[in-house]
C-alpha positions as CSV (number, residue, x, y, z in Angstrom):
1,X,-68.0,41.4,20.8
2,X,-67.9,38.6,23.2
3,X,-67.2,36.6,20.3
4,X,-64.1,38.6,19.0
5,X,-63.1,38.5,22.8
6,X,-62.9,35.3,22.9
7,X,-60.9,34.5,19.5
8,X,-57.9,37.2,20.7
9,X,-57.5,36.3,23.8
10,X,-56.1,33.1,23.1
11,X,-53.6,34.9,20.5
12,X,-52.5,37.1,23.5
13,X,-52.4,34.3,25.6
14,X,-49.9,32.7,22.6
15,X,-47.9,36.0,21.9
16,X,-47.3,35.7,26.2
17,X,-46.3,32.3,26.2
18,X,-44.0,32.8,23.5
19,X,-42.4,36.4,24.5
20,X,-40.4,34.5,27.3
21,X,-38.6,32.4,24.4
22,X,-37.7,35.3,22.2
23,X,-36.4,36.7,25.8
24,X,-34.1,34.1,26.8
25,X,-32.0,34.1,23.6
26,X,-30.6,37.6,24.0
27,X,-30.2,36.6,27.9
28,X,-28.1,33.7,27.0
29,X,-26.1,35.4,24.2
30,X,-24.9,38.1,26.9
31,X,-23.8,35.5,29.4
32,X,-21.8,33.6,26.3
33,X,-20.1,37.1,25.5
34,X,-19.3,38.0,29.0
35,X,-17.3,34.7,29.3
36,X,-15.7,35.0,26.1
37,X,-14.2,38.3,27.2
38,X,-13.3,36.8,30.7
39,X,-11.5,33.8,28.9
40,X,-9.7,36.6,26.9
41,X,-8.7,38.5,29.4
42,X,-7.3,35.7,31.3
43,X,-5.3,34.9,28.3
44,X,-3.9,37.9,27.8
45,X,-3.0,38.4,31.6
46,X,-1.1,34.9,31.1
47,X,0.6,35.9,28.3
48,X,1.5,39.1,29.4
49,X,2.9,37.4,32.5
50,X,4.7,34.4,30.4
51,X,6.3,37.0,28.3
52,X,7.4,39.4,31.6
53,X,8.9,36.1,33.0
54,X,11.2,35.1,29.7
55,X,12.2,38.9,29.3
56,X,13.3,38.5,33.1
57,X,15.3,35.5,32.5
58,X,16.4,36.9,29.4
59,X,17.7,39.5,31.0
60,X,19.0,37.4,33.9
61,X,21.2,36.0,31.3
62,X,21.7,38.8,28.6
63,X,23.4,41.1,31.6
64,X,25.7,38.1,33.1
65,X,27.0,37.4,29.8
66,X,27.3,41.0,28.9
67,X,29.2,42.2,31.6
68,X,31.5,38.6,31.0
69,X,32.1,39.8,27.9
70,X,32.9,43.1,28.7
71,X,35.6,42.0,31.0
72,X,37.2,39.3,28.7
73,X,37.7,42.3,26.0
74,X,39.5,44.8,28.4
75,X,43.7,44.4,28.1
76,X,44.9,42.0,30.5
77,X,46.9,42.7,33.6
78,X,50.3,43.9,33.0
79,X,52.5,46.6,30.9
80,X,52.8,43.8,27.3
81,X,55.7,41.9,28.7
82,X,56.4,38.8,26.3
83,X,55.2,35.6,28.5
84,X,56.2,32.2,27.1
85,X,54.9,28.7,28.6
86,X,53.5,25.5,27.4
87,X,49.9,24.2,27.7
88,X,49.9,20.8,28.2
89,X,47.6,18.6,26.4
90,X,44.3,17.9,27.5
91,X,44.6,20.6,30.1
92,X,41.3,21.1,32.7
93,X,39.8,24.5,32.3
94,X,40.4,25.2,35.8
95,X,43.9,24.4,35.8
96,X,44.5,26.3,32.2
97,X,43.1,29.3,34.6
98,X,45.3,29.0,36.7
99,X,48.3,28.4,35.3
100,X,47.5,31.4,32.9
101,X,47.0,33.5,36.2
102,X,50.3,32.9,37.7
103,X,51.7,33.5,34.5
104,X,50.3,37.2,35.0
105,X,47.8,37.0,32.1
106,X,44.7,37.3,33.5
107,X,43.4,38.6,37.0
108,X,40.2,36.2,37.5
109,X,40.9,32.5,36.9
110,X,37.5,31.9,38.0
111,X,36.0,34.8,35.2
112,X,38.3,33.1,32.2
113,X,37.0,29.2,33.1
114,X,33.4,30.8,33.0
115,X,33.9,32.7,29.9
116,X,35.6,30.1,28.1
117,X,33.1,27.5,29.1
118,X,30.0,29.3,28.7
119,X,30.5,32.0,25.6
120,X,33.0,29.9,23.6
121,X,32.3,26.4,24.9
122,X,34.2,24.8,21.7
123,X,37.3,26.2,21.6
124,X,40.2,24.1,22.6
125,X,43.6,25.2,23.6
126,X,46.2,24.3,21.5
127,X,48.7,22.3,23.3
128,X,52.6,23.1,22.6
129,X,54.6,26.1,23.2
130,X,53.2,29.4,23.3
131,X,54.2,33.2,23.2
132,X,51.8,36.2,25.1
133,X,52.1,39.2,26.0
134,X,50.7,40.6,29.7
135,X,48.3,43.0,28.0
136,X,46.5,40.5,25.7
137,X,42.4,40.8,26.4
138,X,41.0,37.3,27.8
139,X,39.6,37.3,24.5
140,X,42.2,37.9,22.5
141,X,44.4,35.2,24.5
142,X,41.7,32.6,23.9
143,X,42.0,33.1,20.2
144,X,45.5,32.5,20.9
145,X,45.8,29.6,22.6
146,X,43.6,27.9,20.5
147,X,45.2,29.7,17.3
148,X,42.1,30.8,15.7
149,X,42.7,32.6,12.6
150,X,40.6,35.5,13.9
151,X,44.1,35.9,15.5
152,X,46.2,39.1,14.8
153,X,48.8,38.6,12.0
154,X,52.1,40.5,12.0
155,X,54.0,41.5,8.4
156,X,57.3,40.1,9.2
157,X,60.2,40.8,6.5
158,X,63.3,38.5,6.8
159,X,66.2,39.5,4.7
160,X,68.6,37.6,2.4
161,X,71.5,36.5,4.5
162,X,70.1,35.7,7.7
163,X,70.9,32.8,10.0
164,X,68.2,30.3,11.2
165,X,69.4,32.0,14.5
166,X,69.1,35.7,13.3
167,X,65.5,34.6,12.2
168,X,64.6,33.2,15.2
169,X,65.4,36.4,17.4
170,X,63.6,38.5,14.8
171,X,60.3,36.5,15.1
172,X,60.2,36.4,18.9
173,X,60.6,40.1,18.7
174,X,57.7,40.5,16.4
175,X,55.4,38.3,18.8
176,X,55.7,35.2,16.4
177,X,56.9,32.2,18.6
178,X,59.4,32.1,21.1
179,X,63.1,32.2,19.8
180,X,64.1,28.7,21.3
181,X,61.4,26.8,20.1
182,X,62.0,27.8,16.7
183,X,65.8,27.0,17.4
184,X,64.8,23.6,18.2
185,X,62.0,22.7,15.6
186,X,64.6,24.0,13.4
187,X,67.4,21.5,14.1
188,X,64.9,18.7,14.6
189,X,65.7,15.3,13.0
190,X,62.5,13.9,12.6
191,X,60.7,17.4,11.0
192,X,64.0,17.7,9.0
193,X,63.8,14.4,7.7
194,X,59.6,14.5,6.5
195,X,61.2,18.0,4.6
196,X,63.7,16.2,2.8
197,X,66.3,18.4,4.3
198,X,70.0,16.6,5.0
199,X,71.7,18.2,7.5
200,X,71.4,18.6,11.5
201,X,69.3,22.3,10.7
202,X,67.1,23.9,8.2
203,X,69.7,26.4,7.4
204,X,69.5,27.6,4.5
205,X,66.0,26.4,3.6
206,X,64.0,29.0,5.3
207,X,63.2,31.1,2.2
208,X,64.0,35.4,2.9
209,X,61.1,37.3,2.5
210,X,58.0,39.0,3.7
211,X,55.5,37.4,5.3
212,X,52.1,37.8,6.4
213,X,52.1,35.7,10.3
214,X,50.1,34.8,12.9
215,X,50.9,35.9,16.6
216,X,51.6,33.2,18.8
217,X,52.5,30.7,15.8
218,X,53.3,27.3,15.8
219,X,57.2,27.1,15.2
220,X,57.1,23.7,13.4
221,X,54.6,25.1,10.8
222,X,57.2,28.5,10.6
223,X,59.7,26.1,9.4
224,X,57.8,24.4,7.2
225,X,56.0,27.1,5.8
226,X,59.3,28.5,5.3
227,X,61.3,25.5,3.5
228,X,57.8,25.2,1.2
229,X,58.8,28.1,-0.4
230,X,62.4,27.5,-0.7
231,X,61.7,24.4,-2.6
232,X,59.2,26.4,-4.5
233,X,61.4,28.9,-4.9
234,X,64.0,26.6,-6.4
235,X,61.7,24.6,-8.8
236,X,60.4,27.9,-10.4
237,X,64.4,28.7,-11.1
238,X,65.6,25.4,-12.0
239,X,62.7,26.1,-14.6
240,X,63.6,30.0,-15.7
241,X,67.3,28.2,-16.2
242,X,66.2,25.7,-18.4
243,X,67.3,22.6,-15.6
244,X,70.2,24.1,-14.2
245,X,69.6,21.9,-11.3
246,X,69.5,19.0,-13.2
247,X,72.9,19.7,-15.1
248,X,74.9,20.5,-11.8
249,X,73.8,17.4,-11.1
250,X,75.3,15.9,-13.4
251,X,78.1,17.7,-14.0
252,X,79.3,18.1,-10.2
253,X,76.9,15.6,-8.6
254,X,75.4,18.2,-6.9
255,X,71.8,18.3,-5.3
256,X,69.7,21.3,-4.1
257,X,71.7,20.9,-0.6
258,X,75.1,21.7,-2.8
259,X,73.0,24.6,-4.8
260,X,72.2,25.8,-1.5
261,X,75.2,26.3,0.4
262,X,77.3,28.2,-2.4
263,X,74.2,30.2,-2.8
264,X,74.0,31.0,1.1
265,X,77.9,31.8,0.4
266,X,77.7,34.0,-2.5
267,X,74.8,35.7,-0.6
268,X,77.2,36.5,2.5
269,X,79.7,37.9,0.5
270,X,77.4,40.1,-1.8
271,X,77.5,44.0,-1.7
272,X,76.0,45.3,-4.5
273,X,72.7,42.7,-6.5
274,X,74.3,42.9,-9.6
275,X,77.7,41.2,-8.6
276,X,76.4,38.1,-7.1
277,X,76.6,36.3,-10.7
278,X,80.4,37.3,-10.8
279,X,80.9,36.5,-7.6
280,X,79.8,33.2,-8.5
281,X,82.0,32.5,-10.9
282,X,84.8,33.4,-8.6
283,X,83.8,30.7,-7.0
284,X,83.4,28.3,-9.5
285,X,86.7,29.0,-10.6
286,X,88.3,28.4,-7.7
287,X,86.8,24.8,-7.3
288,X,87.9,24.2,-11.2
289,X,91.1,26.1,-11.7
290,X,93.7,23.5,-11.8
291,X,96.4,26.4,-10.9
292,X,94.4,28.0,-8.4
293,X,96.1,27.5,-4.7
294,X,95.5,26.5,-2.8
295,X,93.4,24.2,-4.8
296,X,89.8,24.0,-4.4
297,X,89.8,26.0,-1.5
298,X,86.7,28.7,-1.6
299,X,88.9,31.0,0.9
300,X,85.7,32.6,2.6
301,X,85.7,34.8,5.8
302,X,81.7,34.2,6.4
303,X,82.4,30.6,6.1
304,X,84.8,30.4,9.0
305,X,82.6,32.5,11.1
306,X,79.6,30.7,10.8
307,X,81.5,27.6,12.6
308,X,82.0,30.1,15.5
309,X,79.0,30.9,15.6
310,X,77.2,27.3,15.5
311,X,79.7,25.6,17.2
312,X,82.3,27.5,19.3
313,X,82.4,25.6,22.2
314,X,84.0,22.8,19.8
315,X,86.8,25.0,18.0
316,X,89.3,26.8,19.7
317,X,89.8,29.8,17.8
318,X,86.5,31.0,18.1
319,X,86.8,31.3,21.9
320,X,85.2,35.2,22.5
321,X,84.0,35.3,19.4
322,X,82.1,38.5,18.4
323,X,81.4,38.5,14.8
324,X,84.9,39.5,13.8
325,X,86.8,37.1,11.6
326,X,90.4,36.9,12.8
327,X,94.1,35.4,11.2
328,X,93.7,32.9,13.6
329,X,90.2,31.7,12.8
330,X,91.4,31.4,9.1
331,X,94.2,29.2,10.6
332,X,92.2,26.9,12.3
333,X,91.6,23.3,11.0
334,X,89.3,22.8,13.7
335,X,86.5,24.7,12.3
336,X,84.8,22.6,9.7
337,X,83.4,26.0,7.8
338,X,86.7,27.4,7.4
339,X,87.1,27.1,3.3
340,X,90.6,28.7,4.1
341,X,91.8,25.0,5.3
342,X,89.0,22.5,3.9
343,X,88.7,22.3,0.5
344,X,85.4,22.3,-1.6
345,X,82.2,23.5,-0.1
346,X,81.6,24.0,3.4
347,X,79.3,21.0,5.2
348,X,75.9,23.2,4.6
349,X,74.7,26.8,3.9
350,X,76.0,29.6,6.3
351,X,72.4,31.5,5.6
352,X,69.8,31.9,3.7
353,X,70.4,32.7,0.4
354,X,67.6,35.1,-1.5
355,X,66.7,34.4,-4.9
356,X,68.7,36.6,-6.7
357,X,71.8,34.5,-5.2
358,X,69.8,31.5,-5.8
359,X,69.9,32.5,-9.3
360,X,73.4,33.8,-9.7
361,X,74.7,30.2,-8.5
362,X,72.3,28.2,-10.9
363,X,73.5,31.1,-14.0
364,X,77.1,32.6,-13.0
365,X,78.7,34.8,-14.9
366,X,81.3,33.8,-17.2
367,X,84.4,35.0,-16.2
368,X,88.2,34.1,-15.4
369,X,88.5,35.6,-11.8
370,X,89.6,34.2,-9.3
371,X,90.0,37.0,-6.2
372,X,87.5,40.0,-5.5
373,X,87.7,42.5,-2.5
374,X,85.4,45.0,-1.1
375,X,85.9,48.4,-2.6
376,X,85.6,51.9,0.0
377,X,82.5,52.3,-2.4
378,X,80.4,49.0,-1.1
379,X,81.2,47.6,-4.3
380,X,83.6,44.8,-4.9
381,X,87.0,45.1,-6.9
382,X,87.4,41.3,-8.6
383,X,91.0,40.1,-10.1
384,X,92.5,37.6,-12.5
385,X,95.8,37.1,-10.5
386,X,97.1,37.3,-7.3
387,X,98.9,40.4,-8.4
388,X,95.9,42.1,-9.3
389,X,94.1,41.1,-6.1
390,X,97.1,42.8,-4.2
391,X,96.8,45.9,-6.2
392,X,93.1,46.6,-5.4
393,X,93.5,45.4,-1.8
394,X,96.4,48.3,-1.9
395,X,94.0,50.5,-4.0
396,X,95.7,50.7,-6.8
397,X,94.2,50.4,-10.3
């Protein structure tokens, strides 16, 4: 017994000195865990907190910007008045503001130098003249002024016979450009010249039809735009015709200017489509008729008036002029238009000619007459002899 005794009792003396190891392992293991889950929570209070703080700055910005935007897409002050001006090049912000605010465009200078600079930083006005209208959003008249193509676009339809003048009012009216400007791009010397256009205007090279154009335009590209598709226009005919163009030219020494005027003449004097080709020949006739009198003399009314109406501060008859062609207008060898005293073609179209004119010039009929007159019925009554004309001007068969 004693013996046993003394064998276990170093065993149990063993199993104490080792329980304390197997007990500090699960002591230290808890300890480990506790600050594992500390650490975590720390980290997640952080990053709750980091997050908290962008959303707040995120939403110290978002709103700001929100309620900018808001204000630069409600209409602008006024009741849509038409507002021109020009922006000058290299214009500060600041003073773009405020010229646009005494203008009556905007009610915030400061609100439209914030918005442009912060929510469209990188676009630029486009310097030249411009044409607003009091209602336009802040937005909106950005786009504008720098002509953005996220611009609105206006169909615009011109018709065949119109001035470069006529145009002009008809695309400040539909918000285009101002009237003047296009007046003036229109007659200017150096654009004229890079065209290929002879002449002191681009009358008769601003092509009738229907376009699709911006607001707020730029009135050189209108007249560019314009005379592009005359020539086009012209090239695709001279084409259809087999090089009409080319054999007036060397039959009469004519060039596309020549083509051009009698085209913007027979185009003034049309009623009815159909008769511009006999029209034309009337007109042909009349320059090659060696009995015709007086000779070579196209005897237009629409010739003479267009002198009035370009230049009658330099022709006396045309003082008061109104549209209506008198006796004394026809007359006058003042007026350089009037075919009734110059002989041959007037110095340049009298209006736009469409393409069916166009046409009729580069293919007239073939014909002998030499007079025509307007018929009750819109239609025109056309003679081979004085006599005749008289008759139908009477109403007579």
């Amino acid at each position: 017994m004693n013996g046993q005794q003394q064998k276990t009792r170093p065993r149990s003396r063993r199993r104490s000195s080792s329980a304390p190891k197997r007990n500090s392992t699960p002591s230290g293991g808890a300890a480990s865990t506790s600050a594992r889950r500390l650490a975590k929570k720390r980290s997640g209070w952080v990053a709750r907190w980091f997050w908290r703080f962008f959303a707040l700055l995120g939403l110290g910005v978002a709103l700001p910007a929100g309620l900018l935007l808001f204000w630069a897409t409600r209409p602008g002050p006024g009741d849509g008045r038409k507002i021109a001006t020009r922006i000058p090049a290299n214009v500060p912000s600041a003073e773009l503001a405020e010229q646009l605010a005494a203008l009556g465009l905007i009610d915030s200078p400061l609100l439209f130098e914030i918005y442009a600079g912060w929510l469209a930083p990188s676009v630029a006005p486009s310097p030249g003249p411009h044409l607003f209208e009091t209602a336009t959003s802040p937005r909106k008249l950005l786009q504008r002024l720098a002509r953005l193509p996220t611009r609105p676009a206006v169909r615009v339809t011109i018709p065949e016979g119109y001035t470069y003048l006529q145009i002009a009012e008809r695309l400040e009216k539909q918000g285009i450009c101002l009237a003047q400007d296009f007046r003036e791009r229109a007659r200017d010397a150096a654009l004229l010249g890079r065209l290929g256009i002879r002449g002191d205007s681009a009358e008769g090279y601003l092509f009738p039809a229907t376009y699709e154009l911006f607001v707020d335009a730029d009135p050189e590209q209108l007249v560019v735009q314009l005379a592009t598709e005359t020539k086009k226009r012209l090239d695709r005919l001279d084409a259809a015709t087999g090089g009409a163009l080319g054999r007036l030219g060397a039959a009469r020494g004519w060039t596309e200017r020549e083509v051009l005027t009698l085209a913007s003449v027979v185009e003034r004097e049309s009623g009815a489509p159909d008769e511009r080709p006999q029209i034309a020949s009337v007109f042909y006739n009349r320059l090659d008729d060696p009995n015709f009198r007086p000779a070579r003399r196209l005897q237009s009314d629409p010739t003479a008036a267009y002198g009035c109406l370009v230049m009658s501060e330099r022709i006396p008859s045309c003082a008061g002029f109104r549209g209506r062609v008198t006796p004394e207008m026809l007359r006058d060898p003042e007026n350089p238009y009037n075919t009734y005293r110059i002989a041959g073609l007037p110095p340049g179209p009298i209006a736009n000619p469409g393409e069916g004119a166009l046409r009729a010039v580069l293919e007239p009929a073939a014909t002998d007459f030499l007079y025509f007159v307007l018929g009750p019925d819109g239609r025109h009554r056309f003679g081979r002899s004085f006599e005749e004309h008289r008759r139908a001007i009477e109403g007579g068969p």
